[in-house]
C-alpha positions in Angstrom: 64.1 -1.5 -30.0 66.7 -3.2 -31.8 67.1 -6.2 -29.6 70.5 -7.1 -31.3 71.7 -4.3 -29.5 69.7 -5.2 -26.6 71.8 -3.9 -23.4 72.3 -5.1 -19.7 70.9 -2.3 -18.9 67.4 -2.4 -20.9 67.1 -6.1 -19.7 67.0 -5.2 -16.0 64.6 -1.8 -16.5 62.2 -4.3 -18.9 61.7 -7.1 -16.4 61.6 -4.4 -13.9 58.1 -3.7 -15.1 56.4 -6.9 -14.6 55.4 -7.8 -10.8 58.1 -9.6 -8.2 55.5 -12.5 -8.5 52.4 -13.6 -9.3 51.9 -15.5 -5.7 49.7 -18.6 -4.9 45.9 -17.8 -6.4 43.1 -18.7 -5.2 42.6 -22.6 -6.6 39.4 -22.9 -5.9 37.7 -19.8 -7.0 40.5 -19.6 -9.7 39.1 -22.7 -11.7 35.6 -22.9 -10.6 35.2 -19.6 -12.3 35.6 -21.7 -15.5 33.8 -24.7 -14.3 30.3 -25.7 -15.9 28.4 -28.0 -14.1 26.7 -28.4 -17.7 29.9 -31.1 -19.4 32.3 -28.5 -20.4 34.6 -25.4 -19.6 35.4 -22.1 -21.2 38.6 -21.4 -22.4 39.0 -17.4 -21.2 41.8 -16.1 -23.8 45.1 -14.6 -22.6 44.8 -10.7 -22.4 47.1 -8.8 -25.6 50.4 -7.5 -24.2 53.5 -5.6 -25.2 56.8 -7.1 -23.5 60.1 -6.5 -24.3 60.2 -8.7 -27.6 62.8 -10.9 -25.9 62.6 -14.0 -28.0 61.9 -17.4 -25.6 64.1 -20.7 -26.1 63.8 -23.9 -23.5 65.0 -27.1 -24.2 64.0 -30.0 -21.9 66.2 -33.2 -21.1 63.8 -35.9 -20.0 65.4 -37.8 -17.3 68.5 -35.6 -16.8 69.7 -35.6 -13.1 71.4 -32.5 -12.1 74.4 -34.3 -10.7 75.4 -35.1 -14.6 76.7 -31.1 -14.1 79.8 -29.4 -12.8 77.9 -26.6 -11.9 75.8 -28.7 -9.3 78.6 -30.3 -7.2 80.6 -33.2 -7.7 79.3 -35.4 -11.1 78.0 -38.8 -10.0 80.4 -40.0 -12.0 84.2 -38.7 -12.2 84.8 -39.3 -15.6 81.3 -38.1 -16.8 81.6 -35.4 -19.7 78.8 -32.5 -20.0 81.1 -30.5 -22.0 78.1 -28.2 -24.0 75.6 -27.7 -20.7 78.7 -26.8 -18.3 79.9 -24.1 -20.5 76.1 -23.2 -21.2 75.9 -22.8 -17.1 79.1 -20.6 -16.8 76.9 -17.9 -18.8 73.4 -18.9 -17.2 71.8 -18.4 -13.5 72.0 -21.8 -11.6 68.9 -22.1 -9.9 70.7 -25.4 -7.0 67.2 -26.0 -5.1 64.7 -26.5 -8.4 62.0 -29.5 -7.9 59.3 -31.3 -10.0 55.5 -31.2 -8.5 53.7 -34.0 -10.1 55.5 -36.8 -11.8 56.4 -38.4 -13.9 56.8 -37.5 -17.2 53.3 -36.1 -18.6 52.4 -35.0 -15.0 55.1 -32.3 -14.6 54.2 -31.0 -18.3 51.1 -30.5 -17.2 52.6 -27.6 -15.1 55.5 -26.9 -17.2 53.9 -25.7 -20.0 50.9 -23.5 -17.9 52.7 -22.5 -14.5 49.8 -24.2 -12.4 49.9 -26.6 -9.7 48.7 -30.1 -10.8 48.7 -31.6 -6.9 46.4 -32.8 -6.0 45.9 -35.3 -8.7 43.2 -37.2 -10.2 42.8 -40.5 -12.0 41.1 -40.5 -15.5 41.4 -43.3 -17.5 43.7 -43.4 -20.5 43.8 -44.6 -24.3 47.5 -46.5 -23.5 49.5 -48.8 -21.1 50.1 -45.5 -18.8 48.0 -45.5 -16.1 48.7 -43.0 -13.5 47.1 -40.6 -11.1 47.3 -36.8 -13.1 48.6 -38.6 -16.4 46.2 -37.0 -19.2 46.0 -33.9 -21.5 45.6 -30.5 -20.6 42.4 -29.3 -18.9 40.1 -27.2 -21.5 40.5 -24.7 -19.2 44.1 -24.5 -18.8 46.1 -21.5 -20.6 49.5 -22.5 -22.1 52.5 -20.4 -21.9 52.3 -20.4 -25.7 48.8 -19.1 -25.8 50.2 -16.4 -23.8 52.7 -15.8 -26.1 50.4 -15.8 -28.8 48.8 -12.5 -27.7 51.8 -10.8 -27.3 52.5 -11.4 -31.4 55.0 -14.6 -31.0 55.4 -17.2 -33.5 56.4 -20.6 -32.1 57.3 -23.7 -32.3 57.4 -27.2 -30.6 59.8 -29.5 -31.5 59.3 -32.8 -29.2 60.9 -36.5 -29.1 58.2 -37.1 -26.5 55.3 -39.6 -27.9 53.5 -39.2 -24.6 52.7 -35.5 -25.7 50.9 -36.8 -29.2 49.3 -40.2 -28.0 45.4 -40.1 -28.0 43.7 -37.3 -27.3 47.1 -35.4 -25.9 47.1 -31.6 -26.5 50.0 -30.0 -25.9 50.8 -28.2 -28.9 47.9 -26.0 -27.8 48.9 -22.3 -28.4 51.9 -23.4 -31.1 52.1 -22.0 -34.8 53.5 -25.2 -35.9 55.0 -28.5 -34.1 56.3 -31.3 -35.0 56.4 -34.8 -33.2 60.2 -36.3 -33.8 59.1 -40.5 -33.8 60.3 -43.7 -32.5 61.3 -43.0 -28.8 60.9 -46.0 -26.9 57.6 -47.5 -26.4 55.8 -45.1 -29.6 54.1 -47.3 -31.8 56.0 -46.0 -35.1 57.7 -49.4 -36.1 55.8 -52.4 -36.5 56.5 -55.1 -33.6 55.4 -58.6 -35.0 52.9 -60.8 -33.0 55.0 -63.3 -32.4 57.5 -60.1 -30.4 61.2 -59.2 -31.7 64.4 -61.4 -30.6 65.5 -59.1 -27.7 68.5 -61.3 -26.7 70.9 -58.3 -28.0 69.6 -55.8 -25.3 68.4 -58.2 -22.2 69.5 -61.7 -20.8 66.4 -64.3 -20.5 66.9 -64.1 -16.7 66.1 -60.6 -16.6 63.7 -60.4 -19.1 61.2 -62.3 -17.0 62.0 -60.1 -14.1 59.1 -57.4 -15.4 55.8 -58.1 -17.3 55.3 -56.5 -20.1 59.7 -56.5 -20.9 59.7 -58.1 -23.9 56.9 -56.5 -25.8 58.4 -53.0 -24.8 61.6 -53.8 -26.0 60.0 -55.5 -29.3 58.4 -52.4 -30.2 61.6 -50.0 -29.2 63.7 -52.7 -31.7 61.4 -52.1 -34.6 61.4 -48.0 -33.8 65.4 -48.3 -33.8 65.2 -50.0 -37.2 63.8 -46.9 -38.7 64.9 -43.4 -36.9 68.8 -45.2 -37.3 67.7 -44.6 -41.3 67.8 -40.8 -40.1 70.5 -40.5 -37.3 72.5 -41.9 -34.7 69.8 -41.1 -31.6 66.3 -39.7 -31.7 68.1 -36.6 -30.0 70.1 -36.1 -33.0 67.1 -35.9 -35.0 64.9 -33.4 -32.8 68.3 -31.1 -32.7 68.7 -31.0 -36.1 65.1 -30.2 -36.7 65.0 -27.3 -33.9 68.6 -26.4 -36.1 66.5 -26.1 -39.3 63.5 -24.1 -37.5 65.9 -21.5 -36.0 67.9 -21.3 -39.6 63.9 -20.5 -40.9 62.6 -18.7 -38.1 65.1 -16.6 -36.7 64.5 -13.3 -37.8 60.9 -13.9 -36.7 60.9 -11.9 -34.4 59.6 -12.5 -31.1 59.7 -16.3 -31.6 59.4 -18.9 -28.8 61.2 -22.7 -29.8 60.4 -25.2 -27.2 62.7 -28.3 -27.9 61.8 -31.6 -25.9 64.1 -34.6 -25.9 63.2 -37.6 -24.4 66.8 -38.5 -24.2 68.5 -40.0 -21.9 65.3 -41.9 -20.8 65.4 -45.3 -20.7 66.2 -47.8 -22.6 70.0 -46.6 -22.3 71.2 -47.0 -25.5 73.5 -44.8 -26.7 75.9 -44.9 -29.6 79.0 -46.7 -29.4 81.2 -43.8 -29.7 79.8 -42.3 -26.4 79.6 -45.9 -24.5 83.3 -46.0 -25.0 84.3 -43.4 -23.1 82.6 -45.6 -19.5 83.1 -49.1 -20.5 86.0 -51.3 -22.0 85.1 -54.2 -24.5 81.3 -53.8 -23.9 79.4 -57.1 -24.5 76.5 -58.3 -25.2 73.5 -58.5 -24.5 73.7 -54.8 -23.7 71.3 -54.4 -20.6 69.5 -51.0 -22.1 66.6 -51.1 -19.9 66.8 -50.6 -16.0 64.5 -52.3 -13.5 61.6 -50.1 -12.3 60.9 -52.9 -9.4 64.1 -53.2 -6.6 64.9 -56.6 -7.9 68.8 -58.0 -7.1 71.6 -57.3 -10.3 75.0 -58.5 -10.6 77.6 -55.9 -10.3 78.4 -56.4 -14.3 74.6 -55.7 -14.4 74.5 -52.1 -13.0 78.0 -51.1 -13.9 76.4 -51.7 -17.7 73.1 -50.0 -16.7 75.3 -46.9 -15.7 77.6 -46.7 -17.8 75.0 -47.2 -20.5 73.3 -43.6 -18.8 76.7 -42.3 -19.1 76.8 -42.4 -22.6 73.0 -41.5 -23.1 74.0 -38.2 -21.2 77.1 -37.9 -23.4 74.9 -38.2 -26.3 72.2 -35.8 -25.2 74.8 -33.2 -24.6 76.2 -33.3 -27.7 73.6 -33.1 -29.8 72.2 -29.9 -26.9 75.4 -28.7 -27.7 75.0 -28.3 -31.5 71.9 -26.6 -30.7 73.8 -24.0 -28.4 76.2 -23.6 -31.3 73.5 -22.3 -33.3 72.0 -20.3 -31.1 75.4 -18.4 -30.3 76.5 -18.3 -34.0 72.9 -16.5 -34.9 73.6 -13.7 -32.2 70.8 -15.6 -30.5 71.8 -15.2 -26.4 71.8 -11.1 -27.3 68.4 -10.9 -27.6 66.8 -14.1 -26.4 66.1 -16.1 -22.8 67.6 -19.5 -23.1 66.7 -22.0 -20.8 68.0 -25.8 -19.8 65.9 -27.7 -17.3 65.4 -31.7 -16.2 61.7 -33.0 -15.8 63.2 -35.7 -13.4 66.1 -37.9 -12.7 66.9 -41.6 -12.3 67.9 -43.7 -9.7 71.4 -45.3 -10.6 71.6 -47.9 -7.7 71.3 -45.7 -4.7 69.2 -48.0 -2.3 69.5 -51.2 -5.1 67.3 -48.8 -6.7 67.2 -47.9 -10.7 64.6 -45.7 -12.9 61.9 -43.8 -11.1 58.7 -44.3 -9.8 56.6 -43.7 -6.3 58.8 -45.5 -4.0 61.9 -43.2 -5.7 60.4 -39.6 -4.4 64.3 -38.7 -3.6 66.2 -36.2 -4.8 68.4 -38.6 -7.1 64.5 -38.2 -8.8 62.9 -35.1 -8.1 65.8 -32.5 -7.8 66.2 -31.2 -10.8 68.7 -28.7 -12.8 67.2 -25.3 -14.0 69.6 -23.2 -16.1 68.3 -19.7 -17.2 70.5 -17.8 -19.4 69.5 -13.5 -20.0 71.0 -11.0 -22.5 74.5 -9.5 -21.2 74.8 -12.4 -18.9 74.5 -10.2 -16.3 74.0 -13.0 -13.4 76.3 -15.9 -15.0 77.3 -18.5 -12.9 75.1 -16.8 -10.1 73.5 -19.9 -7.5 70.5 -19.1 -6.0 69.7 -21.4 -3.3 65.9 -20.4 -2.6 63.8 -23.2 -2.9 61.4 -23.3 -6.4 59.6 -25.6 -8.4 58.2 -26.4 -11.8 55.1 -24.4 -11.5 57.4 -21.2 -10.8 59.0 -21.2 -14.3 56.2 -20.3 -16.6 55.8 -17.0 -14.1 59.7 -16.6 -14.2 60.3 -16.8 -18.1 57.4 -14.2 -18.5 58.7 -12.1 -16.2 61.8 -11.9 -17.7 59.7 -11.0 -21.5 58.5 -7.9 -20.0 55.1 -9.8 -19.2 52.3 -10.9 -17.0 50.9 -14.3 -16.3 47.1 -15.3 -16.6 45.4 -15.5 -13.2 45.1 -19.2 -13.8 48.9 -19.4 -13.0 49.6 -20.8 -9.4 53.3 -20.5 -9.8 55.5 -17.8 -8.4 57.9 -15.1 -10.2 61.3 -16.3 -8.6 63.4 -13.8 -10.6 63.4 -11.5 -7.2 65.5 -14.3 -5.8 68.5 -14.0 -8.5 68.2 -10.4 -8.0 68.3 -10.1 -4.3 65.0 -8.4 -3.6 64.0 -11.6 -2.0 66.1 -14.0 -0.1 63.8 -16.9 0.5 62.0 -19.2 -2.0 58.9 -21.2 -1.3 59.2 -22.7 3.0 58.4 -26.6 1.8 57.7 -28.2 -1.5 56.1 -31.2 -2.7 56.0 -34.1 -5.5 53.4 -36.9 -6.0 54.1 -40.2 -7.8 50.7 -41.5 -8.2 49.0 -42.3 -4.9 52.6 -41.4 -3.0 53.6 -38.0 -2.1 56.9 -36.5 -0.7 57.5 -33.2 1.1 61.0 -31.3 1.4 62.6 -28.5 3.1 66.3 -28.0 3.5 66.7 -29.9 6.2 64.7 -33.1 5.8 62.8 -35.4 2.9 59.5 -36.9 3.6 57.5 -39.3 1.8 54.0 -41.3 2.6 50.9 -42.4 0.9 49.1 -39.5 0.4 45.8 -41.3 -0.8 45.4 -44.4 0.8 42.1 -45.3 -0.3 42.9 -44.7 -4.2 46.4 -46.3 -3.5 45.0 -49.8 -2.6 42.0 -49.3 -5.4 44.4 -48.7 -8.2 46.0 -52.2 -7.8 43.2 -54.1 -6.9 41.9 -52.3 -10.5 44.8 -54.8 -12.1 44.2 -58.1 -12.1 47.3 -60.1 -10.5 49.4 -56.9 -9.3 49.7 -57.0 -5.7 49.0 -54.0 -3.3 52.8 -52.6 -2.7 53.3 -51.8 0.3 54.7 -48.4 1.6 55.9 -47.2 4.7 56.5 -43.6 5.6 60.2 -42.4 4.3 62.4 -39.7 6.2 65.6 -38.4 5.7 68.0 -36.1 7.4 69.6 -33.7 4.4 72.0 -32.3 6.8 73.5 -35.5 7.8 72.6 -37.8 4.6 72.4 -35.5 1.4 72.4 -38.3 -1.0 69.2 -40.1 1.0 70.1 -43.2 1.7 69.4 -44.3 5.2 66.0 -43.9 6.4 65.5 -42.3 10.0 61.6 -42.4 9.8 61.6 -44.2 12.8 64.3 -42.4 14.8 62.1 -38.6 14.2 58.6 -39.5 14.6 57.4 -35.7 15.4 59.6 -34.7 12.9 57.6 -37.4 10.2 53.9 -35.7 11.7 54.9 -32.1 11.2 56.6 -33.3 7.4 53.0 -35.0 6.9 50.8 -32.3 8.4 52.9 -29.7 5.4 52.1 -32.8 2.9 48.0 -32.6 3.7 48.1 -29.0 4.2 49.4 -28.3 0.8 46.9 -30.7 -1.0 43.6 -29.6 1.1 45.0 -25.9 -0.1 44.0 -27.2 -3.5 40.4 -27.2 -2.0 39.2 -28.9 -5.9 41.1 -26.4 -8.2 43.4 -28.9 -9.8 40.3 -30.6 -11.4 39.0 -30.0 -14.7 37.3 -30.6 -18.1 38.8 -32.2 -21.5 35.7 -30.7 -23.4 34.5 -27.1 -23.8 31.3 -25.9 -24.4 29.9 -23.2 -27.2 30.8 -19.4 -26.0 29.2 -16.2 -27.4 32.1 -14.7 -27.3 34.1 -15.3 -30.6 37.6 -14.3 -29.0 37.4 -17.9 -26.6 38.1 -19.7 -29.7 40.4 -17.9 -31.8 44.0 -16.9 -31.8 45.7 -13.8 -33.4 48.5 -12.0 -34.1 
């Protein structure tokens, strides 16, 4: 099929094919299957598959609340310009009720790039400063949406800004033909920071420098990075755009092809080009404030009017440079024949509560509501809202539903294309996030949070010589009445806090062990576990 002349009406009999979802597996027998009690796994290759050659593009914003779009409600700020990913939405299905599972950052990839459940995590020690519940590579026996591809004759690509991805023993370019690691976001050691640490004065005051440990030599080290990616481009997203640009010029007639474009921007530190701070602030001074606090600690108003405004422009910044990307894809005839896709891992608290950045205490939906933008050939549901509740494990099933294409039993997620389509009115009853030891729960109507592992909780600090146990207490919040989250009511609905926290434990004992895994394989017979093909 010529998929430049690729019609509405092929696109809805193709994804027709595929099942209305893959439904919750069985965890337990799922990955004990692949279990060896012996130090390793088996990696059990994807079957070979024909789909509808639809090519596959997804680019990720790190840190991108949805509230930075028209398309989601009223902007958190007024004046905030999105100009690229509004127009991209006006063509794309807005999926309004999309949430992470685990967080943060290396968590949720976990799940993004093989459409299974990570919750409940586990702690495994780690080669860096990052040291979190579910923060580590891939399992061995995990199968990645591009190893799926890979049977089904793509070529692919990843293009990330995100040095979490590559540190250590990280293996998520499993599956890719090629990949390339776009250096010197924020804390990756690609400039060299001196021993005796950078002059930071420029970015932070001394005041709130000694607020966090550990402040100045993260800022030391992003300095030195800044020194030499500014050699190649205004922003690191500027860079990894360019580069994705390049691979599409290359690639494009490669058809299938999957691109997967990652940009770390606008995480933190918020420090976007001048021409983009501009537009939110007059006369902006020094020092520039570029990192927010991750502890609720008091700031002036001057303080976190610079700390937002400074996300202002970092949001700016990372839509333009999405937007040159969009241009590309549109001036290549790309949206007829591909799936293009725009989604958030997380957001950031920008004072709600005193509150900035992310972290446990922060399982809100300023955090864990995210945007998910799905754009099909012959835009045949654009500017459609689907208000049925999904989340991150879903879109793995979703995207290979719309290739013509089934999912590996290892996927937990669920095909939620039925919900754009009509044939099903209802997402998933309650979803949930973990932060570490903390976990939330959410419906439509309220947003519950508590320690979900006490005993690990009070363990992992105790583990740190000098950090005190932080206390938690149980979180609850009315949607109906307080849609931002800002007043909690825990104490007001205490049977509505037991039957939020009874859906919290049920959905982690459903787990019953199948979230755990191996980082080492052992030999197979069978020479097709180790090889891919075209």
């Amino acid at each position: 099929m010529d998929k430049r002349n690729f019609s509405r009406r092929d696109f809805l009999k193709t994804t027709a094919i595929t099942a209305a979802g893959s439904g919750v597996a069985n965890l337990r027998a799922d990955s004990e299957a692949a279990l060896s009690d012996q130090g390793g796994s088996v990696w059990i290759r994807p079957p070979k598959q024909q789909g509808n050659d639809l090519n596959l593009i997804v680019i990720v914003s790190d840190t991108f609340r949805r509230d930075n779009l028209t398309c989601y409600g009223p902007k958190w700020r007024g004046d905030l310009a999105t100009p690229n990913l509004d127009r991209f939405a006006e063509k794309a299905t807005i999926f309004t009720n999309a949430f992470a599972e685990g967080l943060p950052t290396l968590v949720l990839r976990r799940s993004l790039y093989t459409g299974r459940r990570v919750v409940p995590t586990y702690y495994f020690p780690q080669f860096e400063g990052v040291q979190l519940a579910g923060w580590h590579p891939l399992y061995h026996e995990d199968v990645t949406l591009s190893e799926t591809l890979a049977e089904s004759g793509y070529i692919s690509s990843l293009i990330s800004t995100i040095f979490h991805q590559f540190n250590a023993d990280r293996n998520f370019h499993r599956g890719f033909d090629s990949f390339q690691w776009i250096r010197g976001f924020e804390a990756d050691a690609f400039g060299n920071s001196p021993h005796g640490l950078l002059d930071v004065s420029d970015l932070v005051d001394a005041n709130y420098l000694a607020t966090s440990r550990g402040m100045h030599s993260y800022l030391s080290q992003y300095k030195a990075n800044r020194n030499l990616w500014q050699q190649r481009g205004e922003s690191v997203g500027q860079i990894a755009s360019q580069a994705a640009i390049s691979w599409l010029n290359e690639n494009f007639t490669q058809k299938p092809f999957y691109l997967h474009v990652e940009l770390f921007d606008p995480h933190e530190p918020w420090d976007p080009p001048r021409r983009f701070l501009d537009k939110y602030i007059k006369n902006p001074t020094e020092p520039r404030h570029v990192q927010p606090p991750y502890e609720t600690i008091p700031l002036t108003r001057e303080i976190q009017d610079r700390l937002r405004a400074n996300y202002a422009g970092s949001v700016n910044c990372a839509d333009f440079w999405i937007g040159n990307l969009l241009n590309v894809i549109e001036e290549l005839g790309l949206f007829e024949n591909s799936v293009v896709v725009f989604l958030s891992d997380h957001g950031t608290m920008l004072g709600e509560r005193q509150q900035f950045a992310k972290g446990p205490d922060k399982l809100r939906g300023q955090v864990t509501h995210v945007p998910l933008l799905i754009r099909v050939p012959e835009n045949p549901y654009a500017g459609k809202k689907v208000d049925g509740i999904v989340q991150i494990p879903d879109v793995v099933p979703t995207l290979l539903h719309l290739l013509g294409l089934q999912p590996v039993p290892r996927v937990t997620g669920r095909n939620q294309w039925s919900l754009v389509t009509g044939e099903a009115r209802s997402g998933h009853e309650y979803v949930v996030q973990t932060y570490g030891w903390v976990g939330a729960v959410r419906n439509l109507e309220w947003s519950y949070s508590e320690i979900w592992n006490p005993a690990a909780h009070e363990q992992a600090f105790h583990a740190f010589p000098g950090a005190p146990l932080s206390p938690y207490r149980p979180q609850l919040y009315n949607l109906g009445e307080d849609p931002k989250e800002l007043n909690d009511v825990a104490d007001k609905y205490p049977g509505v806090c037991r039957k939020m926290s009874g859906h919290l434990k049920e959905y982690i004992d459903s787990a019953n062990g199948g979230t755990f895994g191996h980082f080492s394989g052992k030999p197979s017979l069978d020479p097709s576990h180790g090889l891919y093909s075209k």
